[in-house]
N, C-alpha and C positions, 0 to 999 in steps of 0.2 A: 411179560415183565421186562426183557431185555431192552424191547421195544422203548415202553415206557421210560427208561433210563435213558435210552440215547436221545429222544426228544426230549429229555430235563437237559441235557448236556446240552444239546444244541442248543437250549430258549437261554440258556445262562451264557454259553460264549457271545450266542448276538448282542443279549443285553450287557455286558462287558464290553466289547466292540463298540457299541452304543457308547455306552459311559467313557470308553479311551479317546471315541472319533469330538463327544462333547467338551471335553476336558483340553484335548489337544486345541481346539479351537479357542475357546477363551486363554489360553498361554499364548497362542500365536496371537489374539488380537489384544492382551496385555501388553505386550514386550514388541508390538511390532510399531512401527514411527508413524506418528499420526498426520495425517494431510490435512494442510490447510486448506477451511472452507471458504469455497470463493461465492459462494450465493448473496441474492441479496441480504444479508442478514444487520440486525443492530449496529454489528461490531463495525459496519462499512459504511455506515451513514455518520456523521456528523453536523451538531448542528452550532448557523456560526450566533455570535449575541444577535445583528440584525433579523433574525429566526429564519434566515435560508438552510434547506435542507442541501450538503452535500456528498454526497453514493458516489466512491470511487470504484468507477465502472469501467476505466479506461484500464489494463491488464499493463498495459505498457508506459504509464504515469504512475505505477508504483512504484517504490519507495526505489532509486538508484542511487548509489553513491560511491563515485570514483576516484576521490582522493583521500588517501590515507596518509594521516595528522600522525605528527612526533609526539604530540601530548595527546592521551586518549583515544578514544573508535572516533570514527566519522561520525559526523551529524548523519540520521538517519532522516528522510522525508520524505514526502508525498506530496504530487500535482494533483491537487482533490478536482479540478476544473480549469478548463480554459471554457470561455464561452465570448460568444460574440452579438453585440445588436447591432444597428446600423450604424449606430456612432464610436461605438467604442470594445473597445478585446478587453475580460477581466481574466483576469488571474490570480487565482489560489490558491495555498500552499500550506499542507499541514506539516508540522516539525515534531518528532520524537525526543524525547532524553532531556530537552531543554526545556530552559522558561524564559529566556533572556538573550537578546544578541543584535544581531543586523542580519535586513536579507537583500538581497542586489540581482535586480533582472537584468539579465542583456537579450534584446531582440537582434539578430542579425541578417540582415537580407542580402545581399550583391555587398555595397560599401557602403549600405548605411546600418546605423549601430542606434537603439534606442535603449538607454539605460536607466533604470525604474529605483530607488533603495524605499526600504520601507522596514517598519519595526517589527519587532516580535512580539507578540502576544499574549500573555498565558491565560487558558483559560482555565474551564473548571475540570474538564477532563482529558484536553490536548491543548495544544498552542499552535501559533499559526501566525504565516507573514499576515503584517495587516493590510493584506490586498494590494493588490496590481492591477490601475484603473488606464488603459492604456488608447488616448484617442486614433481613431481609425484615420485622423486628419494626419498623425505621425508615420503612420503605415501605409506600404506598399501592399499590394494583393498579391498573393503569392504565397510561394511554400518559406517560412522564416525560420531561423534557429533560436527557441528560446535555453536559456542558460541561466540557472540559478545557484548563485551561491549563497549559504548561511555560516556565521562566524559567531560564535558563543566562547567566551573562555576558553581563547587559545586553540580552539577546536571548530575543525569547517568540516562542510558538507558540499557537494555536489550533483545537479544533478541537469538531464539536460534533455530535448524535446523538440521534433519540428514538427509543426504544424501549421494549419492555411488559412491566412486571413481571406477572406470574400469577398 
């Protein structure tokens, strides 16, 4: 009989333990900061009206912005794409928070400077410069600095990028 009591005793503190170690865990994964997913998912791809699909893949073309504006947050944005054919470097650029503005590339190599502006865009569920068509006939080969700035309502953005023309 005694027996029997202390194995009742032991099956109910386990399953307590059980139930405190189950419970702790969903509190801790409730209240604990959640990581953003970097997989291929939906949320990363974009598509533009000419129906190019763009997947920001590049970790380091994510959203940077270094200058901090007297009126409002910075413009917040993203290098969705550089890409190159034989004739020409394009560039793409998705813009957060806004729907309206100017965007201004500067390419810089040694002393030469090629400088691109182009519109804002709004679409149906982001906006975006409207491209950066850049001939390979303006370009040096080599490692260049691009620099963009976006200007909305008193409020700019930054952001900036080297990479190698071919």
């Amino acid at each position: 009989m005694k027996k029997q009591k202390f194995v009742r005793y032991v099956f109910i503190a386990v399953i307590i333990g059980i139930l405190l170690l189950i419970g702790a865990f969903f509190v801790f994964k409730r209240y604990s900061i959640p990581q953003k997913n970097t997989s291929n998912s939906e949320e990363n791809k974009k598509i533009l009206p000419d129906g190019t699909s763009i997947e920001n893949k590049d970790s380091q073309a994510k959203t940077m912005t270094t200058n901090q504006n007297p009126v409002g947050n910075p413009i917040t944005m993203t290098i969705s794409q550089i890409s190159q054919n034989p004739s020409q470097v394009i560039v793409r650029v998705l813009v957060d928070e806004v729907n309206s503005g100017n965007c201004s590339l500067s390419l810089k190599k040694d002393s030469v400077t090629v400088l691109k502006n182009a519109a804002m865009v709004a679409g149906p569920s982001y906006n975006y410069c409207d491209g950066f068509i850049i001939s390979k006939s303006e370009l040096q080969k080599g490692e260049w600095k691009l620099s963009l700035q976006v200007k909305s309502n008193g409020r700019e953005g930054n952001i900036e990028k080297v990479f190698s023309v071919e």
